[in-house]
mmJSON file of the N, C-alpha and C atoms, coordinates in Angstrom:
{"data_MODEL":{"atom_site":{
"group_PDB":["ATOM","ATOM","ATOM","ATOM","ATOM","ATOM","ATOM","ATOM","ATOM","ATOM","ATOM","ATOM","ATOM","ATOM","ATOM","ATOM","ATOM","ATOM","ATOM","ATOM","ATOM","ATOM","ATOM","ATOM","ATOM","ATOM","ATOM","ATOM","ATOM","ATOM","ATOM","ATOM","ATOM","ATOM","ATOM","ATOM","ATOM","ATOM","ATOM","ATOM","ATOM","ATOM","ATOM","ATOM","ATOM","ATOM","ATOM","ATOM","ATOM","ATOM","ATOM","ATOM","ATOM","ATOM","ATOM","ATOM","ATOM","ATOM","ATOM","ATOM","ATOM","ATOM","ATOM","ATOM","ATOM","ATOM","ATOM","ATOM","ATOM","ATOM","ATOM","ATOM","ATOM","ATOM","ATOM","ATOM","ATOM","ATOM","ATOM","ATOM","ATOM","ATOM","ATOM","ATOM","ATOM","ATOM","ATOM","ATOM","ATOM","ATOM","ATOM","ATOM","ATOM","ATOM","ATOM","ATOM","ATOM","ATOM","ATOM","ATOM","ATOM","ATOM","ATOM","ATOM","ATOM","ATOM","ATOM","ATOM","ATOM","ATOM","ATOM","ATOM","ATOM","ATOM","ATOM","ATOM","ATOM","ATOM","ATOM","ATOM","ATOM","ATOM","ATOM","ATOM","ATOM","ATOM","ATOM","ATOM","ATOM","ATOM","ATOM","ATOM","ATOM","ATOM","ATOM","ATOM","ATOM","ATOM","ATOM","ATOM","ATOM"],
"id":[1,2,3,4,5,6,7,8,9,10,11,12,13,14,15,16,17,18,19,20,21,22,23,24,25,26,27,28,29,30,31,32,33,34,35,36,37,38,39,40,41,42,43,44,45,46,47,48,49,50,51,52,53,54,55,56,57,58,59,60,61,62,63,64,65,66,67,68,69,70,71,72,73,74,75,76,77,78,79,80,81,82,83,84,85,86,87,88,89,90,91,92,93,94,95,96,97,98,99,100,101,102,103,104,105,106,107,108,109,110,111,112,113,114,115,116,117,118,119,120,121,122,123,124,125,126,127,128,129,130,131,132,133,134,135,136,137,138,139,140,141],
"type_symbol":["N","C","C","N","C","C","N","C","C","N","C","C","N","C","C","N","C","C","N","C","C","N","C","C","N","C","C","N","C","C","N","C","C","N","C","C","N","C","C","N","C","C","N","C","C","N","C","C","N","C","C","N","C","C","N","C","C","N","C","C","N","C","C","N","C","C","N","C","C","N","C","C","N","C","C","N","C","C","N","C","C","N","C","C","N","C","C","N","C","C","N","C","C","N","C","C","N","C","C","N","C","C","N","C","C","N","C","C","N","C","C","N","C","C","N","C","C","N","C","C","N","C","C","N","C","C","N","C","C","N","C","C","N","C","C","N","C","C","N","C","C"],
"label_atom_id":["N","CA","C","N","CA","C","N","CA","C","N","CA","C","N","CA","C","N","CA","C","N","CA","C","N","CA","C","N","CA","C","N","CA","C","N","CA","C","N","CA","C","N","CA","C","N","CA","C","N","CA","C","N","CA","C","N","CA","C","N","CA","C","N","CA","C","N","CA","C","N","CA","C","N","CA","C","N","CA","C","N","CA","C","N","CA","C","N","CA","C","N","CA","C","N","CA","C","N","CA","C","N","CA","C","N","CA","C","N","CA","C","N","CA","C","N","CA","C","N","CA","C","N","CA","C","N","CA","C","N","CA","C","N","CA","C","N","CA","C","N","CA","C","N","CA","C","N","CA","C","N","CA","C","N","CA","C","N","CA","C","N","CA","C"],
"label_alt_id":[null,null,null,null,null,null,null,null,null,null,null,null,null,null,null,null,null,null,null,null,null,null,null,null,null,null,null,null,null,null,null,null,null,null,null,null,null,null,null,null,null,null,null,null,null,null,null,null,null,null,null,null,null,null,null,null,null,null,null,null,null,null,null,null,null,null,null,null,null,null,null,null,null,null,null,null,null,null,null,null,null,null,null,null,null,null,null,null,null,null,null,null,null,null,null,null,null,null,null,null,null,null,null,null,null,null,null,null,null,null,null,null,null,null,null,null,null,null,null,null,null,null,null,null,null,null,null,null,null,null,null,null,null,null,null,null,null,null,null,null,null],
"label_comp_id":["UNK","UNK","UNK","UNK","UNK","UNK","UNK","UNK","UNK","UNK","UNK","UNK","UNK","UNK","UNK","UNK","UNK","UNK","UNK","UNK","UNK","UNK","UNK","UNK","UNK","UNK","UNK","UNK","UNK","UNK","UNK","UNK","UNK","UNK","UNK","UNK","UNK","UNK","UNK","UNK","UNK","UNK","UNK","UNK","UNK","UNK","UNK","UNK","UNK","UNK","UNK","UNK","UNK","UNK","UNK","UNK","UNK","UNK","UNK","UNK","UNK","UNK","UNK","UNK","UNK","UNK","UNK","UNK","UNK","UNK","UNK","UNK","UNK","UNK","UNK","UNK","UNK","UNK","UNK","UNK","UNK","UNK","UNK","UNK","UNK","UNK","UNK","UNK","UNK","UNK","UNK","UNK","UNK","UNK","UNK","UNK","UNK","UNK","UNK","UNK","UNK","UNK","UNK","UNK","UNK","UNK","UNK","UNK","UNK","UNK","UNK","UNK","UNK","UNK","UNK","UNK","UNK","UNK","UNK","UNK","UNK","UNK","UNK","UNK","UNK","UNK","UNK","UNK","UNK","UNK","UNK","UNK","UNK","UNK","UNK","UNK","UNK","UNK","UNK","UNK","UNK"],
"label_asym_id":["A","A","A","A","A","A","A","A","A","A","A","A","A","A","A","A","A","A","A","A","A","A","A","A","A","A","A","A","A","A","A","A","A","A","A","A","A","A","A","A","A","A","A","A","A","A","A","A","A","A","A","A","A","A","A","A","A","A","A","A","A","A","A","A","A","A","A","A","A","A","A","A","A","A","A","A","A","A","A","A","A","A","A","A","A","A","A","A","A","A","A","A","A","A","A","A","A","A","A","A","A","A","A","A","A","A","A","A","A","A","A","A","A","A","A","A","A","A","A","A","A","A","A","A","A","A","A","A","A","A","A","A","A","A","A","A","A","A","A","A","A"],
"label_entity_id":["1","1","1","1","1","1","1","1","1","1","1","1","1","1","1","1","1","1","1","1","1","1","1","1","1","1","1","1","1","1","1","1","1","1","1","1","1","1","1","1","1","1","1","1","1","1","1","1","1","1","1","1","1","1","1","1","1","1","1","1","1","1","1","1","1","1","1","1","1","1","1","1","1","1","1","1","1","1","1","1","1","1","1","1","1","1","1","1","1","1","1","1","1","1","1","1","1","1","1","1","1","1","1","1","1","1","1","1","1","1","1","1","1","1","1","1","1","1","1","1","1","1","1","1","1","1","1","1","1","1","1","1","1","1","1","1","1","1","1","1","1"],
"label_seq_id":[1,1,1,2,2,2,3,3,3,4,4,4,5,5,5,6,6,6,7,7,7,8,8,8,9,9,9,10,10,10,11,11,11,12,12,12,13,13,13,14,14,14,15,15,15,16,16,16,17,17,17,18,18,18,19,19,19,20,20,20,21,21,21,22,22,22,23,23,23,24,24,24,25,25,25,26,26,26,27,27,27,28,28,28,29,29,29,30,30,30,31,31,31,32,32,32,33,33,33,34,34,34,35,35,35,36,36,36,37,37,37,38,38,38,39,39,39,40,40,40,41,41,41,42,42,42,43,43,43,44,44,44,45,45,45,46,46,46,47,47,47],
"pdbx_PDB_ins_code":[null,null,null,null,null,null,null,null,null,null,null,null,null,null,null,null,null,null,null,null,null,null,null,null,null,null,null,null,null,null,null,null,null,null,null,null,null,null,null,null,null,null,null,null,null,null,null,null,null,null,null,null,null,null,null,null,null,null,null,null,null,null,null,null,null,null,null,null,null,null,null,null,null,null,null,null,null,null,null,null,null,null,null,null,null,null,null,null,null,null,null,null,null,null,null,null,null,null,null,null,null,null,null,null,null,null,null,null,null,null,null,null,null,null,null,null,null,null,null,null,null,null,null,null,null,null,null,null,null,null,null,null,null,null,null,null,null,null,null,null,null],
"Cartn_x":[3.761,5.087,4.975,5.692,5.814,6.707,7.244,8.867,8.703,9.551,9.862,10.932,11.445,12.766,13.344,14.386,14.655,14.819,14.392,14.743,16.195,17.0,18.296,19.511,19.056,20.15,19.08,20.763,20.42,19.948,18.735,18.295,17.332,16.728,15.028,14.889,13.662,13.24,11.785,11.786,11.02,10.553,9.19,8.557,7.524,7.284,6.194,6.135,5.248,4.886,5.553,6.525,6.885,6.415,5.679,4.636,5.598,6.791,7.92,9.291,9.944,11.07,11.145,10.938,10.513,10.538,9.551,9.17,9.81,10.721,12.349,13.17,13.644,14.177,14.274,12.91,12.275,12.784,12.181,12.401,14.334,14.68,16.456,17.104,16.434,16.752,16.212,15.216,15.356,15.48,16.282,16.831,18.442,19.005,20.466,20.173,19.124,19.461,18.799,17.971,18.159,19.488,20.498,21.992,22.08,21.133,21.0,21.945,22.407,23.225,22.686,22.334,21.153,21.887,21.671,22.09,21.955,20.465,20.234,18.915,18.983,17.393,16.886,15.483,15.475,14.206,13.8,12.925,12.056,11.206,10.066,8.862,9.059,8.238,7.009,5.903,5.118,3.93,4.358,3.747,4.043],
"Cartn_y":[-11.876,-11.591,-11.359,-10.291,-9.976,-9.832,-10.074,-10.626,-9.606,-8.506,-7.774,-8.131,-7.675,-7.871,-6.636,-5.977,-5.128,-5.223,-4.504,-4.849,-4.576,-3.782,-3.874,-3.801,-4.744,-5.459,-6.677,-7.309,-8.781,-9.114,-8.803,-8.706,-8.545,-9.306,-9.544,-8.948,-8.266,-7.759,-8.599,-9.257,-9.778,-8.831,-8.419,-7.463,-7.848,-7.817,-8.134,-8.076,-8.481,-8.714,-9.493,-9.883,-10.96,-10.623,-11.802,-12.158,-11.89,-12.606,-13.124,-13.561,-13.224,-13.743,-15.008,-15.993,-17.717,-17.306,-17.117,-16.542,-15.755,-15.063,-14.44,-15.354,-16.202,-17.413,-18.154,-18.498,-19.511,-18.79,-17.719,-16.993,-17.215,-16.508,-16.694,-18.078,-19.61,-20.26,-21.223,-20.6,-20.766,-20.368,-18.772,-17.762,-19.038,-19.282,-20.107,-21.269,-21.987,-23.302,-23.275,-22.156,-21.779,-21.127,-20.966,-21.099,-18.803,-18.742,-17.274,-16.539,-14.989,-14.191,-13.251,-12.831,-11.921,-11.052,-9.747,-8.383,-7.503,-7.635,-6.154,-6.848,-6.248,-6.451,-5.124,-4.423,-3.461,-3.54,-3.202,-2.897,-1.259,-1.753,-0.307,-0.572,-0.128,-0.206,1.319,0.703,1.798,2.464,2.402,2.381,4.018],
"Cartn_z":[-12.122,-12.612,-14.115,-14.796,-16.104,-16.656,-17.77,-18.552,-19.751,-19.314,-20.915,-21.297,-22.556,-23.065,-23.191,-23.651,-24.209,-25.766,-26.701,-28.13,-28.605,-27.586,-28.144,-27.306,-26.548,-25.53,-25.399,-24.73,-24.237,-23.077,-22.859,-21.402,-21.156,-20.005,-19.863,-18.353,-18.392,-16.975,-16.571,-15.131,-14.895,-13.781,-13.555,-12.914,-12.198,-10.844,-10.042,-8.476,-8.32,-6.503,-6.006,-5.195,-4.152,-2.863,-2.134,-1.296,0.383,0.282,1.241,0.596,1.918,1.799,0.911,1.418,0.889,-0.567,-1.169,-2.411,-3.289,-2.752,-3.143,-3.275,-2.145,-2.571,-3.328,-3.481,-4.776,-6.402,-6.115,-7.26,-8.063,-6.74,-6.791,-7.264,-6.81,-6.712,-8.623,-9.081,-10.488,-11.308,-11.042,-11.744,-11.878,-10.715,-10.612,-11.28,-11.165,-12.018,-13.0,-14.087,-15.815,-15.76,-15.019,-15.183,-15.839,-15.989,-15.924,-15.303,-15.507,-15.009,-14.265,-13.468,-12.216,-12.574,-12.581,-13.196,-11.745,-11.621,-10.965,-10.025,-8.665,-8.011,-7.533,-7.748,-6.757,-5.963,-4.987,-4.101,-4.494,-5.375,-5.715,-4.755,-3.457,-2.77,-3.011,-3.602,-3.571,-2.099,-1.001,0.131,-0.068],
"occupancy":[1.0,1.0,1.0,1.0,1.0,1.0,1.0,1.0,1.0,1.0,1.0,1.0,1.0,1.0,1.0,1.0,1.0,1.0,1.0,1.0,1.0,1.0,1.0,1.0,1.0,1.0,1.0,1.0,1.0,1.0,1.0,1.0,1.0,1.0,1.0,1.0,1.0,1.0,1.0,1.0,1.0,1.0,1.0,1.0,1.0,1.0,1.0,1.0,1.0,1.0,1.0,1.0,1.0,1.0,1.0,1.0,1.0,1.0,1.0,1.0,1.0,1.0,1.0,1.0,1.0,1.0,1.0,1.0,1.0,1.0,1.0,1.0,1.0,1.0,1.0,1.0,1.0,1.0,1.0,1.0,1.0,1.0,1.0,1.0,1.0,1.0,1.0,1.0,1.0,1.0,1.0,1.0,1.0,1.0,1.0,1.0,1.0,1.0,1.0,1.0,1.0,1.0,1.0,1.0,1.0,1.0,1.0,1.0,1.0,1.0,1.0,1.0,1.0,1.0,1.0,1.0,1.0,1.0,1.0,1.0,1.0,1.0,1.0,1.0,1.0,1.0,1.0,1.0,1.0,1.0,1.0,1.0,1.0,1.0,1.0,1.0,1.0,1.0,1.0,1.0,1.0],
"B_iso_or_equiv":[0.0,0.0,0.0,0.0,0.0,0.0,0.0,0.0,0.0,0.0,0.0,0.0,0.0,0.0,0.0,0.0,0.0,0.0,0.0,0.0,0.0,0.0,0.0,0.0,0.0,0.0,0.0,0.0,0.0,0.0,0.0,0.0,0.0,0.0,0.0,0.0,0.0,0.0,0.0,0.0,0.0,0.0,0.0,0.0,0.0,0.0,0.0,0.0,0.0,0.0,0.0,0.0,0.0,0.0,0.0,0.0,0.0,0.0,0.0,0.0,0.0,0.0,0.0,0.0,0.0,0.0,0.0,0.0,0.0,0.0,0.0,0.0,0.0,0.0,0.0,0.0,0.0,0.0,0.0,0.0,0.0,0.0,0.0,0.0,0.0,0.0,0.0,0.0,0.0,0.0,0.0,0.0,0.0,0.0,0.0,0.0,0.0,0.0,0.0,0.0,0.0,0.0,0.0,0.0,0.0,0.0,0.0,0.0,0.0,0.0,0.0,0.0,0.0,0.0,0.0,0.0,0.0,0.0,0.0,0.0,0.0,0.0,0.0,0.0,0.0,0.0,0.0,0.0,0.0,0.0,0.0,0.0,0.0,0.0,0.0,0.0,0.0,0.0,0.0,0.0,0.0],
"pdbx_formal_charge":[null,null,null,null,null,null,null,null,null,null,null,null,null,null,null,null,null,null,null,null,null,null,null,null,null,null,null,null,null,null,null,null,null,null,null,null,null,null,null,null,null,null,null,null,null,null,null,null,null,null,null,null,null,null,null,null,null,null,null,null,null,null,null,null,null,null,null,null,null,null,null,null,null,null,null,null,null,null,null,null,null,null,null,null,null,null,null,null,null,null,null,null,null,null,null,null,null,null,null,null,null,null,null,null,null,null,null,null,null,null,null,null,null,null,null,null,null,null,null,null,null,null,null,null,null,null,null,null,null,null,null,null,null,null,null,null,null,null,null,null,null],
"auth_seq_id":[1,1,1,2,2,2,3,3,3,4,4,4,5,5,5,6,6,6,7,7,7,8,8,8,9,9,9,10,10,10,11,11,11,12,12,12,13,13,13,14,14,14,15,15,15,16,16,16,17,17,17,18,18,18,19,19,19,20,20,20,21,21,21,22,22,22,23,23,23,24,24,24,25,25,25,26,26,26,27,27,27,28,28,28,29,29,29,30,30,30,31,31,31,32,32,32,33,33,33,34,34,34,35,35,35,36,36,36,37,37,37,38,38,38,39,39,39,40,40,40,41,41,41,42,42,42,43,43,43,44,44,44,45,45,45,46,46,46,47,47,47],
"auth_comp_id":["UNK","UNK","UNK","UNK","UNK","UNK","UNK","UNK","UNK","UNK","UNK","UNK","UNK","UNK","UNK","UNK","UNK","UNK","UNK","UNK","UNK","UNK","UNK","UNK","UNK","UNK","UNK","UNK","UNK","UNK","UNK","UNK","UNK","UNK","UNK","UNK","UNK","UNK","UNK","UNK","UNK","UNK","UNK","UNK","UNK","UNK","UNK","UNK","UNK","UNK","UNK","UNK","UNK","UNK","UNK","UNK","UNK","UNK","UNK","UNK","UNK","UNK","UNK","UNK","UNK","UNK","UNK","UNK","UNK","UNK","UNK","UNK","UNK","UNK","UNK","UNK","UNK","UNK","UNK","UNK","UNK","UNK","UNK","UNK","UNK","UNK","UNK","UNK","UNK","UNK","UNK","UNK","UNK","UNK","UNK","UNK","UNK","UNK","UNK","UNK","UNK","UNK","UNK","UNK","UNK","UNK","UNK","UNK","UNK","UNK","UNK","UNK","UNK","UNK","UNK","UNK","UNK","UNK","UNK","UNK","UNK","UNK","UNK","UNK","UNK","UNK","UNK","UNK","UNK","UNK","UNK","UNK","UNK","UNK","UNK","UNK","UNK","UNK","UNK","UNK","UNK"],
"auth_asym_id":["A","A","A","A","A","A","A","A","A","A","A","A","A","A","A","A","A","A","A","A","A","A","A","A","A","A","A","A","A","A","A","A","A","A","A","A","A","A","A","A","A","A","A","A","A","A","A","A","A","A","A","A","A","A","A","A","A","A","A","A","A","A","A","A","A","A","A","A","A","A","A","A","A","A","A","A","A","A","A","A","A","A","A","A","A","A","A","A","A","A","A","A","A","A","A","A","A","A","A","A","A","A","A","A","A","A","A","A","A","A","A","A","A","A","A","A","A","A","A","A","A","A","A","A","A","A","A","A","A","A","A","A","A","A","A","A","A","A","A","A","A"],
"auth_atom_id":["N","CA","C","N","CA","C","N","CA","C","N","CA","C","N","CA","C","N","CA","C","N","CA","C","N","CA","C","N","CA","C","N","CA","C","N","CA","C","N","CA","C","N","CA","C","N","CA","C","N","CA","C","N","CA","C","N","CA","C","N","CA","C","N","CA","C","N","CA","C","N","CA","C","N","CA","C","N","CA","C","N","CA","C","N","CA","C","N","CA","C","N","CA","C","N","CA","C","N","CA","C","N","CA","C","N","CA","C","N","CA","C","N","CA","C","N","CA","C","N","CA","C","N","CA","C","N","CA","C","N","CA","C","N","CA","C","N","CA","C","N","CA","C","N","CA","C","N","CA","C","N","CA","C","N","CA","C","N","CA","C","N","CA","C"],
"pdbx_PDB_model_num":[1,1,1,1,1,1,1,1,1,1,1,1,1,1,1,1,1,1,1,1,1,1,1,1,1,1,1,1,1,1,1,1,1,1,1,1,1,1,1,1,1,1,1,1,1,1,1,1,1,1,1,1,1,1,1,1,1,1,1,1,1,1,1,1,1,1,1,1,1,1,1,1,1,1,1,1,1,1,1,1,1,1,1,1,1,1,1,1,1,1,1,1,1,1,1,1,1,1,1,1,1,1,1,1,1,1,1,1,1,1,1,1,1,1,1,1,1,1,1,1,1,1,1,1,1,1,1,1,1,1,1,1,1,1,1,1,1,1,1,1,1]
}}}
C-alpha cells in the first residue's frame, strides 16, 4: 500500500493490492476509526 498526498488539496490517496474481501474490510474498518472521511473507492483492475 502507498500514501500520496496531494500538494494542493486536502487529501491523501492510498494505493495498492487488496488480497480479499476480509482485507477490504480491515482496511475500511481503520479508515472509520482514524475517524477519516472516505471520499472515493475504485476498482483498477489490470487483468
Amino acid at each position: 500500500m502507498t500514501i500520496h498526498t496531494h500538494p494542493h488539496k486536502s487529501e491523501t490517496i492510498l494505493k495498492g493490492s487488496i488480497s480479499d474481501q476480509a482485507e477490504l474490510f480491515g482496511l475500511l474498518i481503520k479508515i472509520r476509526d482514524l475517524g477519516l472521511t472516505l471520499v472515493d473507492i475504485r476498482n483498477l483492475d489490470n487483468n
